[in-house]
N, C-alpha and C positions, 0 to 999 in steps of 0.2 A: 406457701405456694404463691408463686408470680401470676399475676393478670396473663399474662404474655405463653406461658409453659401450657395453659389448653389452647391458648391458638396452633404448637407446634406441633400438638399429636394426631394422629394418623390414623383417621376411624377406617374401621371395616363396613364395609357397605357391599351386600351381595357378593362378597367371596373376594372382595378388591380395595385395595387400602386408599382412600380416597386424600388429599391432601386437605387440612384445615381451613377454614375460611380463612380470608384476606380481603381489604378493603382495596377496590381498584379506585383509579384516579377519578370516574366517574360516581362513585358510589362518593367521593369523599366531597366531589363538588356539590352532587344534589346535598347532602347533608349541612355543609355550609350554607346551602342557597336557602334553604330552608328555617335553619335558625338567624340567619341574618335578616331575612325578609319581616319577619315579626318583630325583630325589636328594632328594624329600622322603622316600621310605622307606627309602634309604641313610642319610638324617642319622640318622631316628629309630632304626634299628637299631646306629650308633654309640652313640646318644649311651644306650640301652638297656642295652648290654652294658657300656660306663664306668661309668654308674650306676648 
């Protein structure tokens, strides 16, 4: 089975076939913003204390 083949299926939800999640352009920023935000102040506190 693909990663991808349960994003395409089509649950029933209260008598109505609801379309599978999907990651919107918003959802993909806070995500990025979020794992960049810590290792941008992880690096600088490396690379602070080496230098």
């Amino acid at each position: 089975m693909m990663v991808n083949e349960t994003m395409k299926n089509q649950y029933k939800i209260l008598g109505h076939h609801a379309p599978g999640p999907r990651m919107t352009k918003a959802a993909a920023f806070l995500l990025a913003t979020a794992l960049s935000v810590p290792v941008f102040v992880l690096l600088n506190c490396i690379a602070w204390l080496v230098g």
